[in-house]
PyMOL CGO cylinders between C-alpha atoms (Angstrom):
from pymol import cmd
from pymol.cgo import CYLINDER

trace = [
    CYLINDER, 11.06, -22.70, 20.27, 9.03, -22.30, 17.60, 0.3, 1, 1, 1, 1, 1, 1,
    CYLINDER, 9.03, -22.30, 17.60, 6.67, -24.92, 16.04, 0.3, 1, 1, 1, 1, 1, 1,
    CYLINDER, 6.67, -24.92, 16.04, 8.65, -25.86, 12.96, 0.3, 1, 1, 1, 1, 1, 1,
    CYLINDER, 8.65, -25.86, 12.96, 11.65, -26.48, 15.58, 0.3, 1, 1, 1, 1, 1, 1,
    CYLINDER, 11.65, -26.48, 15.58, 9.58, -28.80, 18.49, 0.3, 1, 1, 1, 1, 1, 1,
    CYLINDER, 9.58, -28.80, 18.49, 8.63, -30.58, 14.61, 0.3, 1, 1, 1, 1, 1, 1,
    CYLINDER, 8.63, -30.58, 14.61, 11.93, -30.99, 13.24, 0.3, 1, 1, 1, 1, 1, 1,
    CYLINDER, 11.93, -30.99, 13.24, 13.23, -32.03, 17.24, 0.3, 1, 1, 1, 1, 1, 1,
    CYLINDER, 13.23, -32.03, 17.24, 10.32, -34.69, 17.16, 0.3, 1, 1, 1, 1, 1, 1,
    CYLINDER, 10.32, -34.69, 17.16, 11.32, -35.95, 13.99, 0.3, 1, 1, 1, 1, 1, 1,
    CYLINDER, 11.32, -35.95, 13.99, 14.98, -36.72, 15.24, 0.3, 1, 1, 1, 1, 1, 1,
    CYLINDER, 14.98, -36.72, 15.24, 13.93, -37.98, 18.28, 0.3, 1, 1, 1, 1, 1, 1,
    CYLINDER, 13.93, -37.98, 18.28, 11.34, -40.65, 16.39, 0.3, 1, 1, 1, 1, 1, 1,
    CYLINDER, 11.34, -40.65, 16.39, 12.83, -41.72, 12.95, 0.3, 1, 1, 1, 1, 1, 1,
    CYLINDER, 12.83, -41.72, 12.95, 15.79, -43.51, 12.83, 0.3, 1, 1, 1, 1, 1, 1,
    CYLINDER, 15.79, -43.51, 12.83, 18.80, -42.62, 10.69, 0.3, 1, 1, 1, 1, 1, 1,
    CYLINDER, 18.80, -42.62, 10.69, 17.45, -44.40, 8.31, 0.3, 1, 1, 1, 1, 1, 1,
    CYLINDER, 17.45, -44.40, 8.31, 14.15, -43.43, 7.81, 0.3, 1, 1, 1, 1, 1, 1,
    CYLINDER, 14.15, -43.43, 7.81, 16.15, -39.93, 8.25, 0.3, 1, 1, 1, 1, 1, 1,
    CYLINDER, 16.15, -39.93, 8.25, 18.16, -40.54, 5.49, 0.3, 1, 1, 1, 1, 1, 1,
    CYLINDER, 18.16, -40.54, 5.49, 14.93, -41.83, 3.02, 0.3, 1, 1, 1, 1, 1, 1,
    CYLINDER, 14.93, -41.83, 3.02, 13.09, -38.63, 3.66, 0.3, 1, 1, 1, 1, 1, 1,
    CYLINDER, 13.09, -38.63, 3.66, 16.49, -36.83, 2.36, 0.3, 1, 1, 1, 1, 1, 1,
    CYLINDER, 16.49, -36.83, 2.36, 15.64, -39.40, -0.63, 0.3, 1, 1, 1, 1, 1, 1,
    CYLINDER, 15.64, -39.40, -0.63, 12.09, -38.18, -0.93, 0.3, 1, 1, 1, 1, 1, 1,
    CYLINDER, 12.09, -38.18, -0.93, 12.38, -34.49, -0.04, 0.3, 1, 1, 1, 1, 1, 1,
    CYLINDER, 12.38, -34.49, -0.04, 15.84, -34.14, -2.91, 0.3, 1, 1, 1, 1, 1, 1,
    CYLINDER, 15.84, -34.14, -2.91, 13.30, -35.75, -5.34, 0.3, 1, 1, 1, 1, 1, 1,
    CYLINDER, 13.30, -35.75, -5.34, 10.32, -33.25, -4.88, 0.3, 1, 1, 1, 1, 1, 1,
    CYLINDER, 10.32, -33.25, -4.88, 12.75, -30.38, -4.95, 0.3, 1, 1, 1, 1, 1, 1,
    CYLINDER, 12.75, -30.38, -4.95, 14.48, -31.35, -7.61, 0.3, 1, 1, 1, 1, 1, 1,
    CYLINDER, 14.48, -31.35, -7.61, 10.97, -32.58, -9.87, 0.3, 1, 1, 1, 1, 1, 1,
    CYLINDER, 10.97, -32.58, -9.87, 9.43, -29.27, -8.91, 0.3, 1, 1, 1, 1, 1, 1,
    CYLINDER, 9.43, -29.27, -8.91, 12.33, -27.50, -9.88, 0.3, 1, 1, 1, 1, 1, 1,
    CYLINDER, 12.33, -27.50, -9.88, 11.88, -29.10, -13.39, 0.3, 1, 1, 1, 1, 1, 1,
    CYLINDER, 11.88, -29.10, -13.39, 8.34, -28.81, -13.28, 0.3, 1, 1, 1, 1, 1, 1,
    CYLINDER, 8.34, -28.81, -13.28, 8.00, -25.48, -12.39, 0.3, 1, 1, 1, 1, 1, 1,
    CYLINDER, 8.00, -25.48, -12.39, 9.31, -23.54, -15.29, 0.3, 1, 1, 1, 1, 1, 1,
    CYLINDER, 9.31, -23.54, -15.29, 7.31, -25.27, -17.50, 0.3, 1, 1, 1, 1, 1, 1,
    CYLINDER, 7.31, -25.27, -17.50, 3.48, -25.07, -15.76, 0.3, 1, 1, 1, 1, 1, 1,
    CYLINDER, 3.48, -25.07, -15.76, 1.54, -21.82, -15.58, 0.3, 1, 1, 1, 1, 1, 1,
    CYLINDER, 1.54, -21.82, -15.58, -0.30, -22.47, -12.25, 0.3, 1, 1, 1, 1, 1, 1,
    CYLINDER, -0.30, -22.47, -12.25, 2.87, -22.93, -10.67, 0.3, 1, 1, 1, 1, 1, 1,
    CYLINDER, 2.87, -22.93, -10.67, 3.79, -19.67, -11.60, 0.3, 1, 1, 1, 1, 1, 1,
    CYLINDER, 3.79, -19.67, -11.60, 1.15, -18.37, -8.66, 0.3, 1, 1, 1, 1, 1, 1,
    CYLINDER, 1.15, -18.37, -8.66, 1.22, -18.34, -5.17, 0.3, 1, 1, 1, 1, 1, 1,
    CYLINDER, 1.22, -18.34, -5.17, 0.11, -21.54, -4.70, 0.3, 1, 1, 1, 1, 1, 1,
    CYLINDER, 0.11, -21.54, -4.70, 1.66, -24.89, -6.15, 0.3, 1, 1, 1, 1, 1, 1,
    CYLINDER, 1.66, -24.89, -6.15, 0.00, -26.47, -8.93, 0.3, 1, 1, 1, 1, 1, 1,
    CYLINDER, 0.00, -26.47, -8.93, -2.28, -28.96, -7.87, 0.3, 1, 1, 1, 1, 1, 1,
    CYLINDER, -2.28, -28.96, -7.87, 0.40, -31.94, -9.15, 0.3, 1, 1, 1, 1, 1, 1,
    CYLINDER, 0.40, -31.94, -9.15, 2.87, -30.23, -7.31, 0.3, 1, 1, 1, 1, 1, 1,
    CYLINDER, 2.87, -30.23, -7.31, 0.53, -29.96, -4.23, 0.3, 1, 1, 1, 1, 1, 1,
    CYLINDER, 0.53, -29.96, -4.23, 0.18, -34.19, -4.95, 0.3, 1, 1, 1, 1, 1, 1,
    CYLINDER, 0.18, -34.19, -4.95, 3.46, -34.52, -5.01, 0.3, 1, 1, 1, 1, 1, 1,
    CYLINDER, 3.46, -34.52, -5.01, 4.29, -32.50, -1.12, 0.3, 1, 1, 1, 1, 1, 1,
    CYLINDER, 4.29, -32.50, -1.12, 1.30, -34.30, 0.02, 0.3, 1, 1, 1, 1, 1, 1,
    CYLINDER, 1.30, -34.30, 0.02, 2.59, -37.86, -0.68, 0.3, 1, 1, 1, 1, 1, 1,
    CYLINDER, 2.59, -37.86, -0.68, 6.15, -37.07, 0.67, 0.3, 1, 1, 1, 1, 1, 1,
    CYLINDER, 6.15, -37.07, 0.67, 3.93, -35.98, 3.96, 0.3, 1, 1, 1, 1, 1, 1,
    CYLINDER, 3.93, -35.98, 3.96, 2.14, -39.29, 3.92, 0.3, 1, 1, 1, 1, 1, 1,
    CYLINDER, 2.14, -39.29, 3.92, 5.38, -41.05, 3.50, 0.3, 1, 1, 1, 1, 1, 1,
    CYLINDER, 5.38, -41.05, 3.50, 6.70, -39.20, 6.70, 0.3, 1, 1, 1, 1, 1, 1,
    CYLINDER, 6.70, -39.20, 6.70, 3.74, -40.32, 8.65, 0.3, 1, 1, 1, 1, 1, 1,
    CYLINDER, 3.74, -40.32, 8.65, 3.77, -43.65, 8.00, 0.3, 1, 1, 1, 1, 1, 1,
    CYLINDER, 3.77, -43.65, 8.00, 7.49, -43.92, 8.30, 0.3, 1, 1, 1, 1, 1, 1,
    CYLINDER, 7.49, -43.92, 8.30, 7.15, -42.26, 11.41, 0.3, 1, 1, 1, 1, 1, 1,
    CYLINDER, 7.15, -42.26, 11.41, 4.20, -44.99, 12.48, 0.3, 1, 1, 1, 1, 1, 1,
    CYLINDER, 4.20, -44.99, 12.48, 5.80, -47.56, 11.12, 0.3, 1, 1, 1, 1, 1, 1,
    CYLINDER, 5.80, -47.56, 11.12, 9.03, -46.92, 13.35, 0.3, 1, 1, 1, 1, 1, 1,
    CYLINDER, 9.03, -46.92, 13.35, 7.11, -46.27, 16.59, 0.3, 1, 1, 1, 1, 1, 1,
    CYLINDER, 7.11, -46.27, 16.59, 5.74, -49.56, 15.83, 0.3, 1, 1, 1, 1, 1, 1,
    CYLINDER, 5.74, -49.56, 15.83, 8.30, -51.50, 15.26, 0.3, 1, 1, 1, 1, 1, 1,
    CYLINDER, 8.30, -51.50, 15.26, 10.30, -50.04, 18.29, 0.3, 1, 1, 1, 1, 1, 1,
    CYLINDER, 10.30, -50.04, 18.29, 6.73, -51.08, 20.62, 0.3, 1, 1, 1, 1, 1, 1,
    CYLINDER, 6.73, -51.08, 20.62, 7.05, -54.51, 18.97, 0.3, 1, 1, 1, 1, 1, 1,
    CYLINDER, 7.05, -54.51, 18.97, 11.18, -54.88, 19.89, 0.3, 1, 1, 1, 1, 1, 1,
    CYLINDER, 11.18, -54.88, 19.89, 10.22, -53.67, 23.61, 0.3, 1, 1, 1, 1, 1, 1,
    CYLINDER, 10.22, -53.67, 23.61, 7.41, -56.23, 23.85, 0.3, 1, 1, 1, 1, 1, 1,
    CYLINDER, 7.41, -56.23, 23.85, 9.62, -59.10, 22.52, 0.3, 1, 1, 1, 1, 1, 1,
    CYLINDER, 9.62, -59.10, 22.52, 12.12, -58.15, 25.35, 0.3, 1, 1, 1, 1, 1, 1,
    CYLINDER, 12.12, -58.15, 25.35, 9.79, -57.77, 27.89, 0.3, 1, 1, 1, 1, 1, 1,
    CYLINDER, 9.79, -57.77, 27.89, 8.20, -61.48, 27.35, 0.3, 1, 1, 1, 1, 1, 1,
    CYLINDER, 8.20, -61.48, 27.35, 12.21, -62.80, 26.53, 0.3, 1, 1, 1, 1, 1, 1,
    CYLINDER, 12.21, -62.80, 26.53, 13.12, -61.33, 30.78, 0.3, 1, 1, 1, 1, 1, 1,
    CYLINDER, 13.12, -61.33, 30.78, 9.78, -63.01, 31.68, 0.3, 1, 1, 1, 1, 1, 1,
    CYLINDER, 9.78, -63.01, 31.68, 10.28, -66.15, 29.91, 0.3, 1, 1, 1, 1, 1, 1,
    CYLINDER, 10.28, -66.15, 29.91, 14.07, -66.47, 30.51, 0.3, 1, 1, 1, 1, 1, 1,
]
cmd.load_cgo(trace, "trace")
């Protein structure tokens, strides 16, 4: 599989459909901001984004990896609560 696919199969396995559906959220707001962006910036017409444009992926990223932290987190947190609910029951 390639890398992009063992990404994407992480992804489903670690956010929830929530966080899931947010980064639909996030990612149909970049698209749609670069799409009106785009047209109207010179850099952007290279092969590189502009550098707000480059912002603007970058905090959608950080977004993913703190979602992403924050889940794994608060899944750890759930297990330890059960754990010391069996011990203490």
């Amino acid at each position: 599989m390639a890398r992009g696919g063992r990404h994407v199969e992480y992804l489903l396995k670690h956010l929830t459909p929530a966080d899931l559906a947010e980064l639909d959220v996030l990612i149909w707001a970049l698209v749609t901001g670069v799409e009106e962006h785009a047209p109207r910036c010179a850099l952007c017409a290279g092969p590189e984004p502009c550098p707000h444009v480059g912002r603007a992926i970058q905090e959608v990223l950080d977004w993913r990896t703190a979602r992403l932290l924050l889940t794994q987190a608060e899944r750890l947190r759930e297990h330890q609560r059960r754990q010391h609910e069996r011990r203490t029951a």
